[in-house]
N, C-alpha and C positions, 0 to 999 in steps of 0.2 A: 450412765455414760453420757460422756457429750454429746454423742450424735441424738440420743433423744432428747435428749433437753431441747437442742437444735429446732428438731422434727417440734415436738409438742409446742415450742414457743412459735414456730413458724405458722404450725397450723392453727391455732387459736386465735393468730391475727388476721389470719386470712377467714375464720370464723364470724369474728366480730367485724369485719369489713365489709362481708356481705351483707350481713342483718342491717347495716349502716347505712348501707347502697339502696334497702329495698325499702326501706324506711322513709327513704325522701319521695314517696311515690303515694305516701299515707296522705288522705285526705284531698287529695288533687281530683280534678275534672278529671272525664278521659281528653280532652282537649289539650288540657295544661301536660296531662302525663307522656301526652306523644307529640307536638308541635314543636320545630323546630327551634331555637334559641341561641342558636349561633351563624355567623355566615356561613359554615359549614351544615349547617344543618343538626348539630347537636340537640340529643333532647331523651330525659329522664329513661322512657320507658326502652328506647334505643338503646341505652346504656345498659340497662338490663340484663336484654334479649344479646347483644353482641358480648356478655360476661359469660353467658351461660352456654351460647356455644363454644366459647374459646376454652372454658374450664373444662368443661364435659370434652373438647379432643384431648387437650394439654395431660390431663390425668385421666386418659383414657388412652385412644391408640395409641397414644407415645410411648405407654409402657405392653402393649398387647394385651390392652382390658378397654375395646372398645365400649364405647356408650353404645346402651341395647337397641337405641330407637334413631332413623336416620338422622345425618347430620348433611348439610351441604359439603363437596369435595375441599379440601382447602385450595385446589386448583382454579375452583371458580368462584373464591371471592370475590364479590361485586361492592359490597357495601350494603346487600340487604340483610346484613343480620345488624344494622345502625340504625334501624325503625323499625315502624310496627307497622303492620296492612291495616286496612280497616277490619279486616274478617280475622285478625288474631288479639284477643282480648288482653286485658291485664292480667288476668287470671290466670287465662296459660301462659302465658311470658313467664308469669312468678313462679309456679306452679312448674316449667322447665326447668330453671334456674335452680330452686330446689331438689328437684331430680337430678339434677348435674352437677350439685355438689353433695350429695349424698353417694352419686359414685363415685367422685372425686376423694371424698373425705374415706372412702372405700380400699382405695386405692394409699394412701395415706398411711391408712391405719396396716395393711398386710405389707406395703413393700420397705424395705430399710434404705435410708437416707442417701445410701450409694446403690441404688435399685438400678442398672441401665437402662436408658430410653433409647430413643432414636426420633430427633425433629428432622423429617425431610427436606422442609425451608430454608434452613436453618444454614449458614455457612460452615460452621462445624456442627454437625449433625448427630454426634454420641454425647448424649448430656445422661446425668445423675438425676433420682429423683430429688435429689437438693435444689439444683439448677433450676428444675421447674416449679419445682415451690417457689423457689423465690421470682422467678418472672411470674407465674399468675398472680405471686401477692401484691406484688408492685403494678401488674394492668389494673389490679382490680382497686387498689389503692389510691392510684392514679384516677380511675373512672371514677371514686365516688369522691374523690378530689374539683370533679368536674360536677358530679350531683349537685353539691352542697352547695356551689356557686348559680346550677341553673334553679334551683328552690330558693335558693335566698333571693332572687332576683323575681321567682313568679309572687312571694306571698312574703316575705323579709323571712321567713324561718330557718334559724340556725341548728346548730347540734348535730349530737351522732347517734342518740335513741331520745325515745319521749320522756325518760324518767330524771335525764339532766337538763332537759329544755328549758331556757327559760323563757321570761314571760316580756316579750316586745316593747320596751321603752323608747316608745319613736321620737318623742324631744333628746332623748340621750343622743339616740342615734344620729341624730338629724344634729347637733352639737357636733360632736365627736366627725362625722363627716364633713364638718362643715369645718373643722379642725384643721385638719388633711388636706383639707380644698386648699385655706390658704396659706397652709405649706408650701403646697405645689404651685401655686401661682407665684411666692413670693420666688422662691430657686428659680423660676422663671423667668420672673422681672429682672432680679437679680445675674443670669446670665446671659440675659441681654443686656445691661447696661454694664456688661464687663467688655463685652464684647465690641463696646462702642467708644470705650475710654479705659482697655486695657486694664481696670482695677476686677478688686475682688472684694466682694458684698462679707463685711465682719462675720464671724460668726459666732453665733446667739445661741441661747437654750430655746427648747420646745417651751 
């Protein structure tokens, strides 16, 4: 039936996007794993820790199959589940995450696609277990959307596991950005010297 095909294509992505997510955290300092890298504050290990509780309510008390172990109210979220203390390791962060989508994927596998929920938060409040699959695959696809940007930026490393990785060619890169650069400067120049004699800069191929 469609509804599993649905279900099983949903879940699989949302499978392979964690493994993706926890993968950008391979090989890094505890420094580089928890240090902020955005004016927000964004940062690898943060990302994590803030998946793993949202998965673990989202496919838990939403359907009345709490997560076993506490969770912060969602009444009092502050923003600490978006870093790490010093006293909570990478290990358990991962080691959470895993736990919380093992219930998740629990929860997945027993209820049917139109399973009702209920998000308190939420403006409309009666959702389907369809509805929440696809919002945590989309946070979570989004967050490792945000990974992939703050590891390429700690060490240049791309990809979504280590068995397609390839192997860092920094004159490419360094080309190839350098490519880009004066693209943007020329659209640049170019829309300032329209701007000052009302023309419009020809257009060219790449």
């Amino acid at each position: 039936m469609i509804d599993d095909v649905a279900k099983d294509y949903l879940h699989g992505q949302l499978r392979s996007t964690r493994q993706a997510l926890v993968w950008k955290l391979d090989g890094l300092s505890e420094y580089d794993v928890r240090r902020p890298l955005t004016a927000t504050g964004t940062n690898l290990l943060g990302l994590v820790k803030h998946l793993a509780t949202w998965e673990a309510r989202y496919l838990g008390e939403i359907f009345d199959r709490p997560f076993p172990e506490p969770l912060p109210r969602w009444q009092d979220a502050d923003g600490s589940d978006l870093w790490a203390t010093p006293g909570e390791t990478r290990e358990q962060i991962i080691d959470f995450y895993q736990r919380a989508w093992e219930h998740a994927d629990a929860t997945i596998k027993e209820l049917s696609i139109d399973a009702p929920g209920h998000v308190p938060w939420w403006p409309r409040p009666n959702v389907k277990l369809f509805n929440i699959m696809i919002h945590v695959l989309q946070d979570t696809t989004r967050h490792a959307g945000h990974a992939d940007i703050l590891r390429e930026q700690l060490d240049g490393r791309t990809g979504v596991m280590a068995e397609y990785e390839e192997q860092i060619d920094t004159a490419a890169r360094e080309a190839y950005w350098a490519k880009i650069e004066r693209a943007a400067q020329e659209a640049a120049d170019c829309s300032h010297h329209a701007d000052l004699s009302d023309t419009h800069c020809p257009v060219g191929t790449p």
